[in-house]
C-alpha positions in Angstrom: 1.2 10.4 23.2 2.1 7.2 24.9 4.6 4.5 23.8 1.6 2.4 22.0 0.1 4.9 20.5 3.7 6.2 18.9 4.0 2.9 17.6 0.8 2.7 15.9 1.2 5.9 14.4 4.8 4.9 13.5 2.7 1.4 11.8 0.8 3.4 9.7 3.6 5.4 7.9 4.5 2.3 6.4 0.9 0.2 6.1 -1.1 3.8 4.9 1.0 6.4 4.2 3.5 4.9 1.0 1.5 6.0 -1.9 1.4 8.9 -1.3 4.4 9.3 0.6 6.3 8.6 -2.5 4.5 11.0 -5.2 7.2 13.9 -4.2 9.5 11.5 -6.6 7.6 12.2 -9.9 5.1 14.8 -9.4 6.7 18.0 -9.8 9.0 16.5 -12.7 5.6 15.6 -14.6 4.2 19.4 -13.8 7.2 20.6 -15.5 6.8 18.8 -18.9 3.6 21.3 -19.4 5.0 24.5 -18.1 7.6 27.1 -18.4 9.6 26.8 -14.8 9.1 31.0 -14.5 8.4 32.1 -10.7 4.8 32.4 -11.1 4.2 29.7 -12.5 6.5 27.5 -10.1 4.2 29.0 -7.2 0.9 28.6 -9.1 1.6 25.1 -8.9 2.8 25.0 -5.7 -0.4 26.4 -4.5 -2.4 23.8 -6.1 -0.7 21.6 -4.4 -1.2 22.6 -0.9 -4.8 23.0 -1.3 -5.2 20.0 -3.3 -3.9 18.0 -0.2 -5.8 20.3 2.3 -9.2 19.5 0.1 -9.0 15.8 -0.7 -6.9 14.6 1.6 -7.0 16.6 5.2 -10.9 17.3 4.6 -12.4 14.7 2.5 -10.8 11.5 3.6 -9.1 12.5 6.6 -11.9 14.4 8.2 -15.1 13.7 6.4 -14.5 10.1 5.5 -12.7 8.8 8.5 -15.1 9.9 10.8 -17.7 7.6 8.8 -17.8 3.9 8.9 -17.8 0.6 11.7 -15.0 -0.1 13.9 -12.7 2.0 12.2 -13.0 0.3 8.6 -13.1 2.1 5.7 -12.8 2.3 2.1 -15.6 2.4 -1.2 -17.5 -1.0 0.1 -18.2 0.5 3.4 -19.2 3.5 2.3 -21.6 1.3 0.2 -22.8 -0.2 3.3 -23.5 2.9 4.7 -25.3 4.6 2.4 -27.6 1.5 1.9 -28.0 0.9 5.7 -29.8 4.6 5.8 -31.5 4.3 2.3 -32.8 0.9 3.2 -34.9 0.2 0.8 -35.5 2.4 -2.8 -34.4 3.4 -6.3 -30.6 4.8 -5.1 -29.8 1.1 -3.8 -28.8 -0.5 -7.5 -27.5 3.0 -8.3 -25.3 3.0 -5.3 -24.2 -0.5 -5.7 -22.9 -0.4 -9.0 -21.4 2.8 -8.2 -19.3 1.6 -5.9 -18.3 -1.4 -7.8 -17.2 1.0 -10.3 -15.2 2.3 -7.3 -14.3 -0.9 -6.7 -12.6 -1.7 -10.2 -11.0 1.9 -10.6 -9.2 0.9 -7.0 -7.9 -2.4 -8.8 -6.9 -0.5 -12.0 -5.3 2.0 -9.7 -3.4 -1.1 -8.0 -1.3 -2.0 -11.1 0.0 1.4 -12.4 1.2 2.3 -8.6 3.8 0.0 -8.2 5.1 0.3 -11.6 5.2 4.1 -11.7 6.7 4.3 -8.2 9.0 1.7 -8.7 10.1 3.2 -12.0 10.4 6.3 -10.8 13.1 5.7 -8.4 15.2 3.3 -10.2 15.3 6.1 -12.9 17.4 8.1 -9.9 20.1 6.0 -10.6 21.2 8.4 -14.1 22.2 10.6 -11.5 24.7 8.7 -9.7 28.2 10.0 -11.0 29.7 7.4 -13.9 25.9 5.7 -14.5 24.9 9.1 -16.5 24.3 7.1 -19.7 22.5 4.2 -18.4 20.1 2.8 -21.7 16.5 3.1 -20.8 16.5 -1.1 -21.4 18.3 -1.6 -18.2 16.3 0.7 -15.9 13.8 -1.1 -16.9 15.2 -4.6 -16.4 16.0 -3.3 -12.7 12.8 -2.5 -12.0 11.2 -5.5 -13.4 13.8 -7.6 -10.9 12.4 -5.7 -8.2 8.8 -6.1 -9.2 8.8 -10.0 -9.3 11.3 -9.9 -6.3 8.4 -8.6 -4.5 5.5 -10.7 -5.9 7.3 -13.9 -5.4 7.6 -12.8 -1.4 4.2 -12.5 -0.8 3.1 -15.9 -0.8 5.8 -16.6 2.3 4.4 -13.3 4.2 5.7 -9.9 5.0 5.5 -10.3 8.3 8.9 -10.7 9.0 10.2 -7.6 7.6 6.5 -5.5 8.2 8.2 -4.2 11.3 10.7 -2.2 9.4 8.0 -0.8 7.5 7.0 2.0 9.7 10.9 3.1 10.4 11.9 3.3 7.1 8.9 5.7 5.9 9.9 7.9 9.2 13.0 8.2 8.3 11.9 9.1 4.4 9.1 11.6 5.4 12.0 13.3 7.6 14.8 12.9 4.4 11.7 14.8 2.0 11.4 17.6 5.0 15.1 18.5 5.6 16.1 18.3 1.8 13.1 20.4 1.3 13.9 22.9 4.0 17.6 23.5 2.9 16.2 24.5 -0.6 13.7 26.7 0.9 16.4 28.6 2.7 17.9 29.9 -0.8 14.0 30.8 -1.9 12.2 31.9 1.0 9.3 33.5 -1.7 8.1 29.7 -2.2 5.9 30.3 1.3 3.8 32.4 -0.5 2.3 30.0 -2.3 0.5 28.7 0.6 -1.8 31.5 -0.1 -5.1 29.9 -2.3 -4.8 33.5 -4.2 -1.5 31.9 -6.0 -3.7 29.2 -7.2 -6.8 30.7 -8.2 -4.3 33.3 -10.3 -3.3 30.7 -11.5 -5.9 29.0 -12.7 -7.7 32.1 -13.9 -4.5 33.4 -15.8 -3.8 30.2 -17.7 -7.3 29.2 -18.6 -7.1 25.5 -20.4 -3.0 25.2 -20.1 -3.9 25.4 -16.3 -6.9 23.3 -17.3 -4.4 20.4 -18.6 -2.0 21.0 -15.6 -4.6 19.6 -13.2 -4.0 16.2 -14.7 -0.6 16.4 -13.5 -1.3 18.0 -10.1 -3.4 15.1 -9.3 -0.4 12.8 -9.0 0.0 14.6 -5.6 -3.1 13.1 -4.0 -3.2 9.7 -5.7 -3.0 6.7 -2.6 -5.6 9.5 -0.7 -8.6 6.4 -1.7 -5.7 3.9 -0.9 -4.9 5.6 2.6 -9.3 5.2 3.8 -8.8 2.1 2.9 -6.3 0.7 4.6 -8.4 2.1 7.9 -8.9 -0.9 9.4 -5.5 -2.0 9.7 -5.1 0.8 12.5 -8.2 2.3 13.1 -8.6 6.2 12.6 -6.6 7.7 15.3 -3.2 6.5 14.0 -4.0 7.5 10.4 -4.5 11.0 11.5 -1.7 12.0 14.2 0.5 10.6 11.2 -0.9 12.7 8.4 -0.2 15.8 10.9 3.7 14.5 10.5 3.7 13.5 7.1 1.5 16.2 5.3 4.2 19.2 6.4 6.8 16.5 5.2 5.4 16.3 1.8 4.3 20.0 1.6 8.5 21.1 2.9 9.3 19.0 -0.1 7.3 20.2 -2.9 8.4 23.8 -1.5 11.6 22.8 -1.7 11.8 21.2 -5.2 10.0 24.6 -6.3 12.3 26.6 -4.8 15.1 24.1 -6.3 13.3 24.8 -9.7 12.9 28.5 -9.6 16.8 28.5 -9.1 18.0 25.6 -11.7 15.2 25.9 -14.3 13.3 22.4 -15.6 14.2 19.0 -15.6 12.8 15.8 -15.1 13.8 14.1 -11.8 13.5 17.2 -9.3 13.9 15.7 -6.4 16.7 13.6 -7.4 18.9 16.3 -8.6 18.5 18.8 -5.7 18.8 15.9 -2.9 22.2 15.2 -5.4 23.3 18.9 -5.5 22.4 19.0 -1.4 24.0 15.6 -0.6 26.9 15.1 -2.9 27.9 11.4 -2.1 25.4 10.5 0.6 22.8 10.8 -2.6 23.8 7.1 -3.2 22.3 5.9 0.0 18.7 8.3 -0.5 18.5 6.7 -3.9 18.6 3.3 -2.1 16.0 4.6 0.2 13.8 6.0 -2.4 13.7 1.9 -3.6 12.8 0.6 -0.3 10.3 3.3 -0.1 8.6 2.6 -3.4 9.2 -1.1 -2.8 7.2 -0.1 0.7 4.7 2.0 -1.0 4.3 -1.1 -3.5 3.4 -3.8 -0.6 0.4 -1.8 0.7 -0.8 -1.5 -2.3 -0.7 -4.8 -2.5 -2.2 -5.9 0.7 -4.8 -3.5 0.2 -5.7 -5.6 -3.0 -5.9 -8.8 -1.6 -8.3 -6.9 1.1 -10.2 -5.6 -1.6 -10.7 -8.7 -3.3 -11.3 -10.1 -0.4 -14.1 -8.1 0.3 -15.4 -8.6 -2.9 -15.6 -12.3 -2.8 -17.6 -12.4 0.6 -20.1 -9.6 -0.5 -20.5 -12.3 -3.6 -19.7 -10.0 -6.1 -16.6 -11.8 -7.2 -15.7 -16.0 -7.4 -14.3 -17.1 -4.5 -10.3 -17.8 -5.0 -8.0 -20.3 -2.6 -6.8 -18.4 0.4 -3.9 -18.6 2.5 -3.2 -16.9 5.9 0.1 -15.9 6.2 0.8 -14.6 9.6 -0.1 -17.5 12.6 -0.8 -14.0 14.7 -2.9 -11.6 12.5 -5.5 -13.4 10.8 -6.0 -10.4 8.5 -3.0 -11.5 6.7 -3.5 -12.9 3.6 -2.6 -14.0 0.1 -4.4 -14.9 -2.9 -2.5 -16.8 -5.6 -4.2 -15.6 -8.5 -4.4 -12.1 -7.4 -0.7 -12.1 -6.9 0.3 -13.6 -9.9 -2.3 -11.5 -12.4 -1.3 -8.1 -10.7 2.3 -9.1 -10.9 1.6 -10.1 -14.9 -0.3 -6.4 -15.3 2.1 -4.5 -13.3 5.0 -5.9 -15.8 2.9 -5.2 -19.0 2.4 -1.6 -17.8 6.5 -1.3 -17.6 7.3 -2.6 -21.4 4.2 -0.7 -22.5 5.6 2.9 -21.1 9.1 1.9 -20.4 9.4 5.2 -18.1 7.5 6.8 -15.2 7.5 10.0 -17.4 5.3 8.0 -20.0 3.6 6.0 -17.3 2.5 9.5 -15.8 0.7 9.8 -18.7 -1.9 7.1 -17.8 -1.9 7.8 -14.1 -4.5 9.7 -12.0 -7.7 9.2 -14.4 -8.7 5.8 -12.4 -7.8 7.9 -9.2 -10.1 10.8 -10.2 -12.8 8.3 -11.0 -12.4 7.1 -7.4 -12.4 9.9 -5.4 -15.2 11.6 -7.0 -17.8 8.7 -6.7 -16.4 8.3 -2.8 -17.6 12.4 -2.5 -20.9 11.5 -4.0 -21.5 8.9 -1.7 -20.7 11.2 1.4 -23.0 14.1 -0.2 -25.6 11.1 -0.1 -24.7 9.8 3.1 -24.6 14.0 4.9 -27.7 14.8 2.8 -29.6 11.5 4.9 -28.1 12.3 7.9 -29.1 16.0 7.5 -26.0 17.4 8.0 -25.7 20.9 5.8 -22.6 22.2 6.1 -21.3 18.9 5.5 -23.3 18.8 2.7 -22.5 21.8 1.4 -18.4 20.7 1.9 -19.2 17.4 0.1 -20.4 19.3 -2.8 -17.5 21.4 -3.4 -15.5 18.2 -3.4 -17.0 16.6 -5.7 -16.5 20.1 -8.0 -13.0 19.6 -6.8 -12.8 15.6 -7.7 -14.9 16.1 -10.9 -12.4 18.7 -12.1 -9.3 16.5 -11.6 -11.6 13.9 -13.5 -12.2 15.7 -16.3 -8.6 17.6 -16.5 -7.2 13.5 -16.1 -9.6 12.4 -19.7 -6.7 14.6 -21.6 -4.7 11.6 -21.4 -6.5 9.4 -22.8 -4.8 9.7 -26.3 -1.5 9.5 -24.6 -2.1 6.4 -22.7 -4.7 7.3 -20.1 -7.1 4.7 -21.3 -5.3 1.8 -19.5 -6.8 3.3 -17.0 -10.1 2.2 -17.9 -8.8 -0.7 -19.8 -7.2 -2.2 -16.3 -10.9 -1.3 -14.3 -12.3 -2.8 -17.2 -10.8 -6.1 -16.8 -12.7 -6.8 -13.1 -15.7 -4.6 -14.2 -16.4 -7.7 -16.7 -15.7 -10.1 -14.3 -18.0 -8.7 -11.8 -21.1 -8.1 -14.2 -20.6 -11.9 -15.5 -20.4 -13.1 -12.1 -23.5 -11.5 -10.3 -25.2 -11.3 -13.9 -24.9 -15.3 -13.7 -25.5 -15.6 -9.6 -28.7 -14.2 -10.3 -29.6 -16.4 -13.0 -28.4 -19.5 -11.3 -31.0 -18.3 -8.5 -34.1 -18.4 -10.9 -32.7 -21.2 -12.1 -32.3 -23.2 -8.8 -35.5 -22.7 -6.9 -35.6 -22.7 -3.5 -38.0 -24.9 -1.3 -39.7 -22.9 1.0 -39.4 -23.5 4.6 -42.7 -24.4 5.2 -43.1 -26.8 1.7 -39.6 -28.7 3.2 -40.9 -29.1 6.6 -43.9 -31.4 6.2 -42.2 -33.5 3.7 -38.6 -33.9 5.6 -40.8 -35.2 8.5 -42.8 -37.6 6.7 -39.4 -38.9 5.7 -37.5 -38.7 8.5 -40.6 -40.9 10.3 -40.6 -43.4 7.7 -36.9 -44.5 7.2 -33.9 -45.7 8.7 -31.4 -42.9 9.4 -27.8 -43.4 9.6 -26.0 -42.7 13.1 -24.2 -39.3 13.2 -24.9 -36.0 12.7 -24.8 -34.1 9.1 -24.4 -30.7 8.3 -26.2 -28.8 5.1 -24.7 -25.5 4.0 -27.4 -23.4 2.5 -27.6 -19.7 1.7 -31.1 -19.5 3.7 -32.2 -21.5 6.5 -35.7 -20.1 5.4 -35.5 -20.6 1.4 -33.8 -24.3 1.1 -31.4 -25.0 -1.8 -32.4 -27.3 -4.3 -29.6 -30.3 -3.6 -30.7 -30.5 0.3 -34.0 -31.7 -1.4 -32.0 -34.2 -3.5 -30.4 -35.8 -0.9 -33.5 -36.4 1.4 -36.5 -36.8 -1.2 -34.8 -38.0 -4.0 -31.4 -40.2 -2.7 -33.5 -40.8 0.3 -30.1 -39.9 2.6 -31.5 -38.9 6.0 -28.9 -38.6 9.0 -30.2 -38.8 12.6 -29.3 -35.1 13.3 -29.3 -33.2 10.6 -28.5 -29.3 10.8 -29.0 -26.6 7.9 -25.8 -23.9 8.3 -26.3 -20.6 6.0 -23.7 -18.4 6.9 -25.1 -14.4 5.6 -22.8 -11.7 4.8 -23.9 -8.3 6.3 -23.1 -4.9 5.0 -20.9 -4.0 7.9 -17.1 -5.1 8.0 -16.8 -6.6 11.5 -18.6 -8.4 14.3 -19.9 -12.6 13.8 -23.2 -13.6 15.3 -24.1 -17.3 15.7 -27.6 -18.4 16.1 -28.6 -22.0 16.9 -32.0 -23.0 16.0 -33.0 -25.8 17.6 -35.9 -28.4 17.2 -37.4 -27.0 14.0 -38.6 -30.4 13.2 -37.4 -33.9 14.5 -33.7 -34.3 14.3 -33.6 -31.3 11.9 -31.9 -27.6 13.6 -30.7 -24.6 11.9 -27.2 -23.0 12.4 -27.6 -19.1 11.4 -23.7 -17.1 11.1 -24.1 -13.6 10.1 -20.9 -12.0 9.9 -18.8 -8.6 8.9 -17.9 -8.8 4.9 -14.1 -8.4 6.6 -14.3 -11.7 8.8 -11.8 -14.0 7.8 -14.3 -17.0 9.4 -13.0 -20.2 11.1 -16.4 -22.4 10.2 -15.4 -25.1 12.0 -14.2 -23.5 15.5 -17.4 -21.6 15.5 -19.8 -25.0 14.6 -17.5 -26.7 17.9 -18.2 -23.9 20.0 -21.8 -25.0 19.8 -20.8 -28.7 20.7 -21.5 -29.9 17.1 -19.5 -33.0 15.8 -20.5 -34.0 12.3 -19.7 -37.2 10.7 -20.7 -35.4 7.2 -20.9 -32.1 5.8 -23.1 -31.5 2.5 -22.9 -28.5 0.3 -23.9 -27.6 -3.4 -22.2 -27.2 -6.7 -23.3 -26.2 -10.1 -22.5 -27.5 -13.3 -22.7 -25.3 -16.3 -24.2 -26.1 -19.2 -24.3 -23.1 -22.3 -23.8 -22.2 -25.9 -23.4 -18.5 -25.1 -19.9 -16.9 -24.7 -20.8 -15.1 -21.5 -22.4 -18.3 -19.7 -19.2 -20.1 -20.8 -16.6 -17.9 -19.0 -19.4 -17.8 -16.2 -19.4 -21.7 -15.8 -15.3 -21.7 -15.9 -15.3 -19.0 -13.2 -17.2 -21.3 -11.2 -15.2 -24.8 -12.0 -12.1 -22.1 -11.5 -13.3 -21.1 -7.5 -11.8 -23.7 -4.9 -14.2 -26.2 -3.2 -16.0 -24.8 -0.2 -13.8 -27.0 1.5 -10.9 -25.3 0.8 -12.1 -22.0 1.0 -13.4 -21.8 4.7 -10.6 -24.4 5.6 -13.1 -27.6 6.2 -12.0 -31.1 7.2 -11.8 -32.6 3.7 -12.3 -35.8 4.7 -16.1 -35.2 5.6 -16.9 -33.2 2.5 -19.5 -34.5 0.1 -20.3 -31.8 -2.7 -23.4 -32.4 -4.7 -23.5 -31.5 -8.4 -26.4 -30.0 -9.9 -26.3 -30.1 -14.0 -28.0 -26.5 -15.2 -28.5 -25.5 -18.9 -28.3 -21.6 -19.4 
């Protein structure tokens, strides 16, 4: 491996790997609270473990997944794309697309219980350092809420400056979870068995619904495996999987270890903490205060990976557009969203005084993950089934019996908090449905001229008046179908420029790659401007328009006014006063911008 590929892999244990790179921290202790700690049961567990990472993570993501997908990009929206660039056309299309919005929203909900259980769970280690035994529950809390808005409040200045630590610091935390894991092994060498599946289908067999139950705590193992695809595209593929070769025996020489630390000690609720405390002695003080960067780590990609997701969601216009900012003059990928930021950090604070522990939060975690995984399995049983491929066909199918398990095993906890899961997805669910439920009503609403209606008349005009000097550019979502205000503007205000050029930028359904096509001629002084871009692209409008030698003097584009009695229109009309300006969303001279208000009644 050469020195650039060490340091990508070395990136991506600390863009892709902190979710799950911190579950060692709470897992097992949660495992415990349903089971008697006897030897069998200890490597039952342990079993499940190993082949619950080998399943979902090494052979449904790692394999299956990341082998899928354009320029190394992954996540639920590209499987999306596709599955609907080989169905084409047909029933499954609205079936797939709301599946994956469902995705989608379980990925957000998934985003605010991470960093407050991880977070939690680490500052809780401090009970163990000698003289802070008695430490009220109040102040753990109030330590873990500091770091949480600590964190938030950095985002909007970048993480750019400290991102290069990242990777280090999760090295050297994957290699603290392997040696503290191997010395315990020493003293229980039996724990190795359990990397036999027999141990786990005993298991499960010999325990019937208690074993049943325990999957919706072995699933906290595996959560950030959705989070992990899709943070692909920071690194591409290759990195992602030399690192899970390095940090899957890390995790897997810890959860040994903490078994074999168990089998020894009995129960309790912070395994890891005590036996890196009984191992360490004094230097646990400084592991604690690694466990906190870790989480704090583990916290900021999950972060990122929302603002990606969002992102995503606002150029595939299934969510408002919200003011962005770039925050790294190097990586354009780089960015923040205000309200994003602000709302996560509001629901990631909620979730802590709600719980008030990572034992409680437990309780609530895993369902939205569940959800997750198994509708990305169904979408790569689709997507083998199309590309005829059987035996990964067949493997999809037993991963969705796999996924669908944890799923169902994870709906236990919905009486003991477990429907935060679904109230969290819930809250971008409605927000999506509105939004595209309104889109689509706004496009009945507005009709369209057609190309060949416009032409005919725009000539006439353009023939008959005086135009001003100067070129003017129209945004329009189809240079073919022409919005409604464009038609204002000439027939109506009788404003006619001497060049005038319609711009529809069109999102396609693959993440990369922008394609400019200039149209010139299509009637006097009237040309087209066609982008068709990735749904990833963070665009630069206005380098791309001077690349074709275009200076405007104006730019046009449309805006809606909404006009309803009914509840749903109403929040659908402040979503749209709430989005920024064009102007402001694809970074646009100001100074040239003229939006054009079109009053509709819903």
């Amino acid at each position: 491996m050469n020195a650039l590929d060490s340091s990508r892999v070395l990136k991506s244990l600390g863009l892709v790997f902190g979710d799950i790179g911190t579950s060692p921290i709470y897992t097992m202790g949660v495992i415990l609270l349903m089971i008697l700690p006897t030897e069998d049961n200890i490597l039952g567990v342990l079993s499940l473990i190993f082949w619950s990472l080998i399943l979902v993570i090494s052979i449904q993501y790692v394999w299956l997944a990341m082998n899928l997908g354009f320029k190394g990009e992954g996540g639920t929206i590209v499987l999306k794309g596709i599955l609907i660039s080989l169905l084409k056309k047909g029933p499954l299309v609205p079936v797939v697309s709301f599946l994956a919005i469902i995705g989608v929203c379980l990925f957000m909900g998934d985003g605010v219980i991470t960093p407050a259980i991880s977070i939690l769970s680490a500052v809780e280690g401090i009970r163990l350092v000698p003289g802070l035994e008695g430490i009220s529950e109040f102040v753990l809390l109030c330590i873990a809420a500091i770091i949480a808005i600590s964190l938030f409040f950095i985002q909007q200045k970048g993480t750019e400056r400290v991102a290069w630590a990242f990777g280090p610091v999760m090295f050297i935390w994957f290699s603290m979870l392997a040696i503290t894991g191997i010395i315990s092994i020493v003293g229980t060498p039996q724990v190795l068995f359990s990397l036999s599946p027999h141990y786990a289908l005993s298991f499960l067999l010999n325990n019937g619904l208690t074993a049943f139950f325990i999957l919706s705590a072995v699933i906290l193992c595996i959560t950030g495996g959705e989070a992990l695809y899709a943070d692909m595209g920071h690194l591409g593929r290759e990195p992602i999987v030399k690192g899970w070769y390095f940090v899957f025996p890390a995790l897997m020489l810890s959860y040994l270890g903490q078994g074999a630390y168990v089998i020894q000690h009995g129960s309790m609720s912070t395994v890891l903490f005590n036996m890196v405390s009984d191992q360490l002695g004094t230097l646990y003080i400084p592991f604690l205060l690694l466990s906190v960067v870790a989480t704090i780590i583990a916290s900021q990609a999950m972060i990122s990976g929302m603002f990606s997701i969002v992102y995503q969601a606002m150029t595939t216009r299934i969510l408002p557009k919200l003011k962005i900012d770039f925050t790294s003059s190097e990586l354009h990928s780089q960015i923040y969203i205000d309200a994003v930021n602000w709302a996560l950090m509001a629901a990631v604070l909620i979730v802590m005084g709600m719980f008030g522990s990572s034992e409680h939060l437990a309780a609530a975690y895993g369902l939205a993950v569940a959800g997750d995984m198994t509708i990305s399995a169904m979408m790569l049983l689709l997507i083998f089934l199309i590309m005829r491929d059987p035996l990964k066909s067949l493997i999809s199918c037993v991963l969705i019996c796999v996924d669908l398990s944890f799923f169902l095993a994870s709906l236990t906890k919905l009486p003991h908090g477990g429907y935060w899961s679904f109230l969290l997805a819930l809250v971008p669910f409605t927000i999506i449905i509105i939004f595209i439920s309104g889109q689509e009503k706004l496009r009945v609403k507005l009709k369209p001229i057609p190309m060949k209606e416009f032409i005919p008349a725009y000539k006439e005009l353009y023939m008959s008046r005086c135009k001003i000097s100067g070129t003017a550019l129209y945004f329009t979502s189809d240079i073919h179908q022409i919005s409604p205000y464009i038609g204002q503007i000439f027939f109506k205000n009788e404003i006619i420029y001497k060049h005038n050029i319609l711009v529809s930028i069109r999102m396609k359904d693959y993440p990369f790659g922008v394609k400019v096509t200039y149209l010139e001629d299509c009637a006097p002084g009237l040309s087209g401007l066609l982008i068709e871009t990735g749904y990833m692209e963070i665009l630069d409008i206005e380098a791309l328009i001077r690349e074709r030698g275009i200076e405007e003097k104006t730019i046009f584009y449309g805006m809606e006014n909404i006009i309803s009695d009914r509840m749903v229109w109403k929040i659908f009309g402040i979503m749209k006063k709430a989005a920024p300006p064009f102007v402001q969303f694809y970074s646009l001279p100001p100074e040239k911008i003229h939006g054009v208000i079109t009053r509709i009644i819903m």
